[in-house]
C-alpha positions as CSV (number, residue, x, y, z in Angstrom):
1,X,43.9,82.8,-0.4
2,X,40.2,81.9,-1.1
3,X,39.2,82.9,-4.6
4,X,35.8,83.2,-5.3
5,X,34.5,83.3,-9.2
6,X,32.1,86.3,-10.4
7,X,29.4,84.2,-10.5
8,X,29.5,83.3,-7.5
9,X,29.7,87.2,-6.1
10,X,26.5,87.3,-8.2
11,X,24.6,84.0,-7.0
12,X,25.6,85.5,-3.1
13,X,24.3,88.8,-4.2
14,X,21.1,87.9,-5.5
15,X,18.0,87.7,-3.2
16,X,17.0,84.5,-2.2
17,X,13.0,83.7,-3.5
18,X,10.9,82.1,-0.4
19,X,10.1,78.6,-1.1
20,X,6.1,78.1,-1.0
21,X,6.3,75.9,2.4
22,X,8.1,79.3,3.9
23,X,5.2,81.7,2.3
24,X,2.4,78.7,3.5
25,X,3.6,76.8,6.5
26,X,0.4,75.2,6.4
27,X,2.4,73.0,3.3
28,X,4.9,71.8,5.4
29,X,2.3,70.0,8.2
30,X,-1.0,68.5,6.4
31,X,-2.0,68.9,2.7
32,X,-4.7,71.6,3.6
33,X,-7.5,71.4,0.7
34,X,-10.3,73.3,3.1
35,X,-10.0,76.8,1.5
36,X,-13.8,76.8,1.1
37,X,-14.3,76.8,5.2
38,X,-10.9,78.4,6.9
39,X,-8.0,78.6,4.9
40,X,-4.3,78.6,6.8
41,X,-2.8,82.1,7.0
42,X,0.4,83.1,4.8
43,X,3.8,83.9,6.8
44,X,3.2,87.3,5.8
45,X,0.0,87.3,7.8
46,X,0.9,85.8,10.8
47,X,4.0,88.5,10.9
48,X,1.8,91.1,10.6
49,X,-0.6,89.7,13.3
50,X,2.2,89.4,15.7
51,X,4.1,92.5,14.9
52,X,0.5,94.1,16.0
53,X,0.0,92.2,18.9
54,X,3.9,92.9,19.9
55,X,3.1,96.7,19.3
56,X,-0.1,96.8,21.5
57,X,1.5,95.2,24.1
58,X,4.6,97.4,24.5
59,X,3.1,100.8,23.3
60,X,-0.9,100.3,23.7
61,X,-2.6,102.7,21.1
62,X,0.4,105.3,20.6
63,X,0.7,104.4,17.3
64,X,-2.6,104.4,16.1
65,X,-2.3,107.0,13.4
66,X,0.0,104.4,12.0
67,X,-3.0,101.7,12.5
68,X,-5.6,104.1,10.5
69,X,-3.4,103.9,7.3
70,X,-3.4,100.4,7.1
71,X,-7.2,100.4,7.4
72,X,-7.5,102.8,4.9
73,X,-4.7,100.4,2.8
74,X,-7.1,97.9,3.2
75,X,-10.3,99.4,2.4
76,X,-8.2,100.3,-1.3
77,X,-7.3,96.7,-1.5
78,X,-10.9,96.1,-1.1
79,X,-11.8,98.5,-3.5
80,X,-9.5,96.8,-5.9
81,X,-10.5,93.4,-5.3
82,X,-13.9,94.2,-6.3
83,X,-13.4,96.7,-9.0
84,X,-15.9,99.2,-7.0
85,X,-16.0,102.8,-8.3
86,X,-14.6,104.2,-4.6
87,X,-13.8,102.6,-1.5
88,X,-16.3,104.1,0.4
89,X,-18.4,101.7,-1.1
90,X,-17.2,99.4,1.2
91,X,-18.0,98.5,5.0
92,X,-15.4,96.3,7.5
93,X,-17.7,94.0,9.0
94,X,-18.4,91.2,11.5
95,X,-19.3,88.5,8.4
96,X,-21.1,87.3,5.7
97,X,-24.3,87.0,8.2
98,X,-24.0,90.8,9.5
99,X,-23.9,92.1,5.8
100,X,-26.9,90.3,4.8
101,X,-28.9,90.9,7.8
102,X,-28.6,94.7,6.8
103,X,-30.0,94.6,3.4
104,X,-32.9,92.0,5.0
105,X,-34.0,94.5,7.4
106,X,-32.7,97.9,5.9
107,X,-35.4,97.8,3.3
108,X,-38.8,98.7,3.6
109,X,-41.0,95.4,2.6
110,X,-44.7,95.3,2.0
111,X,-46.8,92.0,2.7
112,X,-46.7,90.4,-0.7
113,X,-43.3,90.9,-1.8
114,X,-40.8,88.4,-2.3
115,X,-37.3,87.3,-2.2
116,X,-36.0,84.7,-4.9
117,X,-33.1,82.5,-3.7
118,X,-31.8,78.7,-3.7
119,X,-32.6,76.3,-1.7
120,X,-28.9,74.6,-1.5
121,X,-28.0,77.5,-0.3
122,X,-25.3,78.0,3.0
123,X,-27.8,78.8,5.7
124,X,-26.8,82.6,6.0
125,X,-28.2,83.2,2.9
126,X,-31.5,80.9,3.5
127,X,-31.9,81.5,7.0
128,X,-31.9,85.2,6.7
129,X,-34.5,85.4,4.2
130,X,-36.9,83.2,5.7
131,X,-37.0,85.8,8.8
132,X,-39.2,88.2,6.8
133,X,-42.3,85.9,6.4
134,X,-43.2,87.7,9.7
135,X,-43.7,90.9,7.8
136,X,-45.6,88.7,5.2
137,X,-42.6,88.4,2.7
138,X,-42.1,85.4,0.7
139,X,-39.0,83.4,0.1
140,X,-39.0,81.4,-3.7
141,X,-36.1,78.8,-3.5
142,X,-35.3,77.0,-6.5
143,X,-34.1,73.7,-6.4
144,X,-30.8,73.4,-8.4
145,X,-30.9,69.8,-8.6
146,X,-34.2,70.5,-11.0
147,X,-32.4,72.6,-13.5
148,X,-28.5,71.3,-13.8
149,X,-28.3,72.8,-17.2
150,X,-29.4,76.1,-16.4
151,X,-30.5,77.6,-13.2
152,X,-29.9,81.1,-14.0
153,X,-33.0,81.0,-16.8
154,X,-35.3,78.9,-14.0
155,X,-34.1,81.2,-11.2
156,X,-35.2,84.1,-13.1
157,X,-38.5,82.7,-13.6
158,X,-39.5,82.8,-10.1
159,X,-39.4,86.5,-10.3
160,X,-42.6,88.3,-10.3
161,X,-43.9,92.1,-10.5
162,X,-43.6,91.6,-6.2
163,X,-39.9,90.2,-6.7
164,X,-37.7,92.9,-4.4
165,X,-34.6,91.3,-4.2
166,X,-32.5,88.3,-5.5
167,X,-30.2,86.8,-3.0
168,X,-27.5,84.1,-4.1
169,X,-23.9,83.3,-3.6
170,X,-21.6,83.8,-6.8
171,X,-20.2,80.2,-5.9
172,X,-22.0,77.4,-4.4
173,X,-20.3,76.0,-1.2
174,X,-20.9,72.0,-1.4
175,X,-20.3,72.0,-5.3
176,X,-18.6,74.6,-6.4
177,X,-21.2,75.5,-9.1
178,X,-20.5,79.2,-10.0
179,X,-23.5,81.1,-11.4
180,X,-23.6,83.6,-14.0
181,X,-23.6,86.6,-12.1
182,X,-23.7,88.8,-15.1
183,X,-26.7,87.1,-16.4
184,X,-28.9,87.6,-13.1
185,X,-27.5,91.5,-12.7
186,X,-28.5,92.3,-16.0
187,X,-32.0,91.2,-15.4
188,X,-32.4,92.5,-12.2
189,X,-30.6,96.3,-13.5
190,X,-33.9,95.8,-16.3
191,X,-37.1,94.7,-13.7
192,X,-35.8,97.1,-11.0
193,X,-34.8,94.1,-8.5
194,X,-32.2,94.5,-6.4
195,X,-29.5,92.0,-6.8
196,X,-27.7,90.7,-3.6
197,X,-24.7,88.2,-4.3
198,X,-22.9,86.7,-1.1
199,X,-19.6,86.2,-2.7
200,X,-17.6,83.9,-0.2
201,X,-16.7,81.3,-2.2
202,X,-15.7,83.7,-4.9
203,X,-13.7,86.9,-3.8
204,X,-9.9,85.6,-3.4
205,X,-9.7,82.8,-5.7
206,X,-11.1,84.4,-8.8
207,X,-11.5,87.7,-10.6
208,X,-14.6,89.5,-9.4
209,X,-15.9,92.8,-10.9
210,X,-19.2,94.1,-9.1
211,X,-19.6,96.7,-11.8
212,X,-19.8,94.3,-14.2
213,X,-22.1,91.8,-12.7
214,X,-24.6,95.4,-11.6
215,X,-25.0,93.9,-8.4
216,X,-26.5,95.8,-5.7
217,X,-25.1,94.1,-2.5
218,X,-21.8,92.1,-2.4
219,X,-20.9,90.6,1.0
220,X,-18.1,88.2,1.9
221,X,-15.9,86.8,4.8
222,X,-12.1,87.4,4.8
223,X,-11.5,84.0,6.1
224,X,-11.7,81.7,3.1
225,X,-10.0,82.8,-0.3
226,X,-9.2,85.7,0.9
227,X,-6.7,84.2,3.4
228,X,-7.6,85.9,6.3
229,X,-9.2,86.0,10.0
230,X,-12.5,85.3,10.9
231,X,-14.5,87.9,12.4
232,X,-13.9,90.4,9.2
233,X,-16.1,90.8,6.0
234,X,-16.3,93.1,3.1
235,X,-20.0,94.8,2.7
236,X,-20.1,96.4,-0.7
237,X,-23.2,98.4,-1.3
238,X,-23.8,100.5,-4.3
239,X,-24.1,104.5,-3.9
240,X,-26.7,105.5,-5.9
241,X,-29.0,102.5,-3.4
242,X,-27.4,103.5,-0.2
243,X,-29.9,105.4,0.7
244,X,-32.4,102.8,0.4
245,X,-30.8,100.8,3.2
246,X,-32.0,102.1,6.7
247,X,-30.1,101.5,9.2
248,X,-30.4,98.8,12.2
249,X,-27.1,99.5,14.5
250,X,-26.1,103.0,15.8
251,X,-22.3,104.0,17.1
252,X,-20.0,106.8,16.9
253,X,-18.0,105.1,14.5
254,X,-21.0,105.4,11.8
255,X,-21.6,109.0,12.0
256,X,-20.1,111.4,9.7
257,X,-17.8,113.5,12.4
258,X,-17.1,110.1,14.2
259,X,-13.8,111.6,16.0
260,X,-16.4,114.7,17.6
261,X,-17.5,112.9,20.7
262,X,-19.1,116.2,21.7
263,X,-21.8,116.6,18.9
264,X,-25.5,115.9,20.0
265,X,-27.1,115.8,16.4
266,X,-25.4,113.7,14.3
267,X,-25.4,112.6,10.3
268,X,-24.9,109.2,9.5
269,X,-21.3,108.4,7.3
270,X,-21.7,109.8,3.6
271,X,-20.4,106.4,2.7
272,X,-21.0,102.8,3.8
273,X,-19.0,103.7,7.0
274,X,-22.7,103.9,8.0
275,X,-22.6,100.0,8.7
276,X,-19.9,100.1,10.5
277,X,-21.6,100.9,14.1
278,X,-18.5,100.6,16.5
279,X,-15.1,100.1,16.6
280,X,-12.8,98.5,14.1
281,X,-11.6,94.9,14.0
282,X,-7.9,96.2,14.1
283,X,-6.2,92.8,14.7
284,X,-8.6,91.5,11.8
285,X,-7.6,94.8,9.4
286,X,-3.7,94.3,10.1
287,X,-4.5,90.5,9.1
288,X,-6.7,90.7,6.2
289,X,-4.0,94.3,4.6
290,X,-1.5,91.3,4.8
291,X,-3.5,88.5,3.1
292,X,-4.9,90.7,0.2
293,X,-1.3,92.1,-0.3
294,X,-0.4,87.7,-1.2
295,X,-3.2,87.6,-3.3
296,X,-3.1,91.3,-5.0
297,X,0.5,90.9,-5.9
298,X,0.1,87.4,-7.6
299,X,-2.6,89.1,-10.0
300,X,-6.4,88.1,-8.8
301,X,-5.8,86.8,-12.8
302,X,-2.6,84.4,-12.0
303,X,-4.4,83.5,-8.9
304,X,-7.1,82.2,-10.8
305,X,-5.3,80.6,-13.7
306,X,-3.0,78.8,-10.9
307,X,-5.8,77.3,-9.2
308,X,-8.0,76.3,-12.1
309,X,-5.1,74.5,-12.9
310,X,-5.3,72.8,-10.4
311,X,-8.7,72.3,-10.0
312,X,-8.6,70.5,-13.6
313,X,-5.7,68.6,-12.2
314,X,-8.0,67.0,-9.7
315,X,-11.0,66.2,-11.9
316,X,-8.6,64.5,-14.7
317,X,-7.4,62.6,-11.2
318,X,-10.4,61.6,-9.9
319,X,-12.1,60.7,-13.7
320,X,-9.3,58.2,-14.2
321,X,-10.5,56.3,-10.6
322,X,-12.9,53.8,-11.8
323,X,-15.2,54.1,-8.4
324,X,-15.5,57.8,-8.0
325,X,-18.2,60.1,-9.4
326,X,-17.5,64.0,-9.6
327,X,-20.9,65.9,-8.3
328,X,-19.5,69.3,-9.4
329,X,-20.2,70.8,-12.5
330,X,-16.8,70.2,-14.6
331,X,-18.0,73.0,-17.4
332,X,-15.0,75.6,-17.8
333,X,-17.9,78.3,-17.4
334,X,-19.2,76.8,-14.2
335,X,-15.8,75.7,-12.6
336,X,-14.8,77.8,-9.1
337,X,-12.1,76.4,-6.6
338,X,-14.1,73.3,-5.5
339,X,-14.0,70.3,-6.4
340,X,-16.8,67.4,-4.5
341,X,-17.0,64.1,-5.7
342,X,-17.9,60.9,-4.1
343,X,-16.6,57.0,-3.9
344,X,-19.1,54.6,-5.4
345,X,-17.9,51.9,-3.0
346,X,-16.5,53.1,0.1
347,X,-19.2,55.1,2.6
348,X,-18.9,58.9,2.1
349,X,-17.9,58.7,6.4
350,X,-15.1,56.1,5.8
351,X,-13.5,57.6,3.0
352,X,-13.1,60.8,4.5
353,X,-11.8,59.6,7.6
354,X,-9.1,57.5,5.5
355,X,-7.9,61.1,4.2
356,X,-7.5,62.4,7.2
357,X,-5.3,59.9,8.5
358,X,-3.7,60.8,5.8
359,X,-2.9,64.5,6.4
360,X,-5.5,65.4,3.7
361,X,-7.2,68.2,5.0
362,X,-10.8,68.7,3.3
363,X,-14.6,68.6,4.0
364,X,-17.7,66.3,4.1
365,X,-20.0,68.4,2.0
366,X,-23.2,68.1,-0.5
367,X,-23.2,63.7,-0.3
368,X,-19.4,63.7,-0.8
369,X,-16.3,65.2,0.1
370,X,-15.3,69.1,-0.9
371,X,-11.9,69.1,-2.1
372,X,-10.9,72.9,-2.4
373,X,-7.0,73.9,-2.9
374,X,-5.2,77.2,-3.4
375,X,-3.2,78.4,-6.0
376,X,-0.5,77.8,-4.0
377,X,-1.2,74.3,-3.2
378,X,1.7,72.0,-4.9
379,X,0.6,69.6,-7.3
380,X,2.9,66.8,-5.6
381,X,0.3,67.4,-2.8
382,X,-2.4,66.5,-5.5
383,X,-0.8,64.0,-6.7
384,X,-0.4,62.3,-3.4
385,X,-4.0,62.7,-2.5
386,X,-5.3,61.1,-5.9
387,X,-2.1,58.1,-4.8
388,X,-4.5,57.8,-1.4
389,X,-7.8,57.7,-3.2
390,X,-6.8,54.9,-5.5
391,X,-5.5,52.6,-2.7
């Protein structure tokens, strides 16, 4: 007879924890340190996208009740994310590039105002703003390479008594420089400037409280830190502005009574459902509910202490390599998710071919390479890349 001890009986009955490589099967093929472009979906994520697609394909829309709660789960997890006072304050759109076009032309600009930005900006939030000097509005860049110390005091005095609007991402995509958000809100909430803050390279890996910061307009992709698809943003806009912002794209899914198909005067959405012109991104929604579930669980805090860890992993790594100079800011008050550096001997080209050969998955960005890991991201993976840079 087969006798088996208590503790056994307890060890069978326990559940068994997931292993990281079966919560991020991205682990198990490359060491994927590209979180800043498109990160990898979780398991969790690709279940959910399937179970949808499976769904759609046996039952088409039957169940789309079902589908509405998970949109509405999301737009809470949103809510959450961002600390915003209600989650109505929050649009589903296309991308970081929609969002901003709204506030660019949604507010009424007279020749002679101006919009204060930086010049090492991502292109969406350059791009955007240079568009308006048609209607005879300026665009101030400063150049963060003139002010290392402190941008946010030379950014600030760029502004003027014709200064509308302050547009600039919370993290900076080739460096990782993160700004002091809190600094620039408070100054803006004081001159009556709006305050836009494209927070990409922010929302996902790190705490993020829009009330805090006072900013006006807070837009960001799903597809980085956030874990999710492309073709999916969060557009935060705050109530007592929403007004301000006219809109530039009509649809029944904006209006206020967007299931009445009937109505011929309509009233746009109470809410920032007003951006949303058209139908939802439903395969995106069932997507992103999943992603932000990952990252809401963990604690936006844990996430954050996890992958600071990490990131102060890789710059004690990369210090100790005699030929390498770090081009991020390695401050504790300036450090984000990314990491860039730079070889001084071996061609920026070259050396990031020779870790890709080596299943290190990263980016050529701002004269070096971006290394950006998640909190998730093993330190023997680390470990392994620094082994690669010092050969």
């Amino acid at each position: 007879m087969l006798l088996i001890s208590s503790a056994s009986i307890t060890a069978l009955c326990e559940p068994i924890m997931p292993t990281p490589e079966s919560r991020f099967p991205a682990l198990q093929n490359c060491i994927y340190l590209n979180h800043a472009a498109v990160a990898p979906w979780p398991q969790v994520t690709a279940d959910a996208v399937q179970a949808f697609a499976a769904e759609n394909a046996r039952q088409g829309t039957l169940n789309y009740p079902h589908w509405l709660t998970v949109e509405q789960a999301l737009r809470e997890q949103a809510r959450e994310l961002l600390n915003a006072p209600a989650a109505g304050d929050i649009a589903l759109v296309k991308n970081t590039s929609e969002g901003l076009s709204f506030v660019a032309y949604g507010l009424d600009w007279q020749a002679g105002d101006n919009v204060v930005g930086i010049r090492q900006e991502f292109p969406s939030n350059r791009y955007v703003w240079q568009s308006l000097t048609k209607q005879g509005v300026e665009f101030r860049q400063l150049d963060l390479y003139d002010h290392p110390d402190d941008p946010e005091t030379a950014l600030l005095a760029l502004c003027d008594a014709r200064t509308r609007l302050i547009s600039i991402s919370a993290v900076q995509y080739t460096n990782g420089l993160r700004m002091d958000l809190a600094k620039i809100g408070e100054f803006c909430r004081a001159k009556g400037i709006l305050f836009c803050v494209d927070a990409i390279q922010q929302l996902g890996a790190m705490p993020f409280d829009v009330q805090q910061v006072q900013a006006d307009f807070v837009v960001a992709d799903g597809h980085k830190w956030m874990l999710g698809a492309e073709g999916l943003a969060l557009f935060y806009v705050r109530r007592e502005i929403l007004e301000q912002l006219h809109l530039t794209q009509y649809g029944w899914h904006m209006a206020e009574g967007l299931t009445d198909y009937t109505m011929e005067e309509y009233q746009p959405a109470l809410d920032a459902r007003r951006f949303e012109c058209g139908s939802p991104n439903m395969l995106g929604i069932h997507a992103l509910h999943a992603s932000l579930g990952v990252l809401l669980a963990t604690g936006m805090t844990m996430v954050w202490e996890q992958l600071s860890a990490r990131i102060q992993y890789l710059v004690d790594g990369l210090q100790a390599l005699p030929d390498v100079e770090i081009l991020s800011d390695t401050r504790i008050e300036r450090r984000s998710g990314i990491v860039t550096f730079r070889s001084r001997t071996i061609p920026n080209d070259k050396l990031f071919k020779q870790l890709q050969d080596n299943g290190v998955f990263c980016a050529p960005r701002g004269g070096g390479i971006r290394f950006s890991p998640h909190f998730y991201t093993p330190f023997a993976q680390l470990a392994q890349v620094l082994r690669v840079l010092a050969t």
